[in-house]
C-alpha positions as CSV (number, residue, x, y, z in Angstrom):
1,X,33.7,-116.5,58.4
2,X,34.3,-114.9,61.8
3,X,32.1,-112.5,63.2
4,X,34.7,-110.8,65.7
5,X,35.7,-108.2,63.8
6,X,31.9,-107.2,62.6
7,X,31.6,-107.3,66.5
8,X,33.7,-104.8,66.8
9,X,33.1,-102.4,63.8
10,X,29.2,-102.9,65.1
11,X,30.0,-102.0,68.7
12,X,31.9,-99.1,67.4
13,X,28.7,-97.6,64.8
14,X,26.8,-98.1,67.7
15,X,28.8,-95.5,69.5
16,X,29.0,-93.1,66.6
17,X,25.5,-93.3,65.9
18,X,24.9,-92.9,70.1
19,X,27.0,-89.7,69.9
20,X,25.5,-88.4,67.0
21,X,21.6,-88.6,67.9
22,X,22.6,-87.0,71.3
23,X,24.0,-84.2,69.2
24,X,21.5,-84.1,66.2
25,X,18.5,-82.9,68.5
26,X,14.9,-82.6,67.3
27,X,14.3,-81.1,63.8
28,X,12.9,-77.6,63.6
29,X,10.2,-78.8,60.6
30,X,8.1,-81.9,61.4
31,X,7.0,-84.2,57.8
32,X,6.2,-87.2,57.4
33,X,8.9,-89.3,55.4
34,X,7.0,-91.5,53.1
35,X,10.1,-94.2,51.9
36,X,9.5,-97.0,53.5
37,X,13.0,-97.2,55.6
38,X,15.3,-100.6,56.0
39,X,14.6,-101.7,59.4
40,X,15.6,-105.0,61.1
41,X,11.9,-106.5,62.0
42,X,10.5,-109.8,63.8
43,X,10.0,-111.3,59.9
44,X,13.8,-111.2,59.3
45,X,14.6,-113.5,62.1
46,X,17.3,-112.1,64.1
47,X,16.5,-114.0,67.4
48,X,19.1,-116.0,69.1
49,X,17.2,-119.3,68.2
50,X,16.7,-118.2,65.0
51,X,20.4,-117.2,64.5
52,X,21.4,-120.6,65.5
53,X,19.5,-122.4,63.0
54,X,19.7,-119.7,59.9
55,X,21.6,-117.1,60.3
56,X,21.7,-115.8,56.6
57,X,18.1,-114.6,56.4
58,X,18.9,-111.9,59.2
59,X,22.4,-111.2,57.6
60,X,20.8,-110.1,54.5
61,X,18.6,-107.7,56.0
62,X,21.1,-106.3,58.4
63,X,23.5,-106.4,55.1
64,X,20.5,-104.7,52.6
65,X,20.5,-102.0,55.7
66,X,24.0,-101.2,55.9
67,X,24.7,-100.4,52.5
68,X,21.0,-97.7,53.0
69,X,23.4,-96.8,55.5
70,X,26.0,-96.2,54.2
71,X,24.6,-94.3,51.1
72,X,22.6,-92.0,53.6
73,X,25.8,-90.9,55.6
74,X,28.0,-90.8,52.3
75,X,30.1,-87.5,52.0
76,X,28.5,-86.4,49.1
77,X,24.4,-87.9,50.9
78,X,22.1,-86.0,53.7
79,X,24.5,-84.9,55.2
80,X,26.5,-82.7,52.7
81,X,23.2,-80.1,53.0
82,X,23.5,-76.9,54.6
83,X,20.6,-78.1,57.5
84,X,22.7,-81.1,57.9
85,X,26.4,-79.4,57.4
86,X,27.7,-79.2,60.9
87,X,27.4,-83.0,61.5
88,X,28.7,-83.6,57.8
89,X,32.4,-85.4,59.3
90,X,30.8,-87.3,62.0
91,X,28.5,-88.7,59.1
92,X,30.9,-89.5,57.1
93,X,33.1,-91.5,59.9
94,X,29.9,-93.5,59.9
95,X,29.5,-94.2,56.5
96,X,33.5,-95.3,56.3
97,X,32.4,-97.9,59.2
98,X,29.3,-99.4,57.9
99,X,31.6,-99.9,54.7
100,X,34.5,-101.2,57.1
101,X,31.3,-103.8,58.0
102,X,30.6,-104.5,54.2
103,X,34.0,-105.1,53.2
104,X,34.2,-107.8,56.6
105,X,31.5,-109.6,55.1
106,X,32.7,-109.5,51.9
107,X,30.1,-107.3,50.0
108,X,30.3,-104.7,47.9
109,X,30.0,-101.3,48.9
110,X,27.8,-99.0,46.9
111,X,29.6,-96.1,46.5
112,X,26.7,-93.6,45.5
113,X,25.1,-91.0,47.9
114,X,21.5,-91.0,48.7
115,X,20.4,-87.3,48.7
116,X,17.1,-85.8,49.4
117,X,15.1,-82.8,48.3
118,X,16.1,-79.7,50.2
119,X,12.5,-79.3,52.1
120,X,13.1,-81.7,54.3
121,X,16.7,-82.3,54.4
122,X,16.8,-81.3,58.1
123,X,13.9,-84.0,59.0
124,X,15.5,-86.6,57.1
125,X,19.2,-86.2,58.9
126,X,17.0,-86.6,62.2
127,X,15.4,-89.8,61.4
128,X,18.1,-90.8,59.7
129,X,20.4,-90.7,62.6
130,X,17.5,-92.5,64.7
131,X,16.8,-95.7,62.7
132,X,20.7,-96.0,62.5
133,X,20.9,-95.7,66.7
134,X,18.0,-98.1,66.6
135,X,19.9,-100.6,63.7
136,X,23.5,-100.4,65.5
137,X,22.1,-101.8,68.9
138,X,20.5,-104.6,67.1
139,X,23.6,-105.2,64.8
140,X,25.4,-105.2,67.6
141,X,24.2,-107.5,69.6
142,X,23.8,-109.7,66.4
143,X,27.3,-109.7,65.6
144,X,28.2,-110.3,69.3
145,X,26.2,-113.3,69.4
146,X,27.1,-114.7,66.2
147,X,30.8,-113.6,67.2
148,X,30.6,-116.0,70.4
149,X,32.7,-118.9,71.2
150,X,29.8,-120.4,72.9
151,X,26.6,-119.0,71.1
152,X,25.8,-122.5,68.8
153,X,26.0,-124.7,71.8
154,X,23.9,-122.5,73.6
155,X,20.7,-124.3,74.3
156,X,17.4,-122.0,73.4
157,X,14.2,-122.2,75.6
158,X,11.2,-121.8,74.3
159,X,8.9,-120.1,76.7
């Protein structure tokens, strides 16, 4: 499998999702959000030299995420609430892309919305949009290694 073209569907979320938490702002309500989210974390191994020896373990995580993703930013998820509305296209241009990403690596894309309970709808598009910025740069630069030439003859150091 080739990892360019994840490079490039990655590089591109992580632009949307830039552009979006710029314009997102702080939400007027503060909660906590109890689900535990999908998150990339040192367990799941997506270090270079880790990457190099098995890359699946940190695929699967960054693959578990994307389809979260993806069901978040769905046309018919968060987004579709009125405290959400006015970023409801930009969300869905998202969720198109992280399922451009899942087709690439030849998974299927769940094609169900993940909604929320109106009270906190606005909270949830913030942090929302913030552990996707936070995922994209990692996903990113995980498909960028794994999408370069020279990244398995690249000697790791241990320091």
């Amino acid at each position: 499998m080739t990892f360019t073209k994840c490079k490039v569907l990655s590089i591109k979320l992580n632009e949307m999702a830039r552009d979006l938490y710029n314009k997102v702002g702080s939400p007027k309500i503060a909660i906590i959000i109890d689900d535990a989210p999908v998150s990339i974390g040192p367990i799941d191994t997506c270090d270079p030299w880790s990457l190099q020896n098995n890359k699946e373990t940190c695929q699967s995580r960054i693959i578990l995420a994307l389809k979260n993703y993806t069901r978040i930013f769905h046309k018919d998820g968060v987004f579709k609430s009125s405290a959400c509305g006015e970023w409801r296209v930009q969300a869905n241009k998202i969720a198109d892309v992280t399922g451009d990403i899942l087709r690439v690596l030849e998974e299927p894309v769940v094609d169900a919305p993940l909604t929320a309970v109106d009270w906190y709808d606005n909270a949830l598009c913030l942090d929302s949009v913030e552990r996707l910025y936070s995922f994209s740069i990692i996903s990113a630069r995980v498909f960028s290694f794994l999408a370069s030439p020279v990244a398995p003859m690249v000697e790791m150091k241990q320091c």
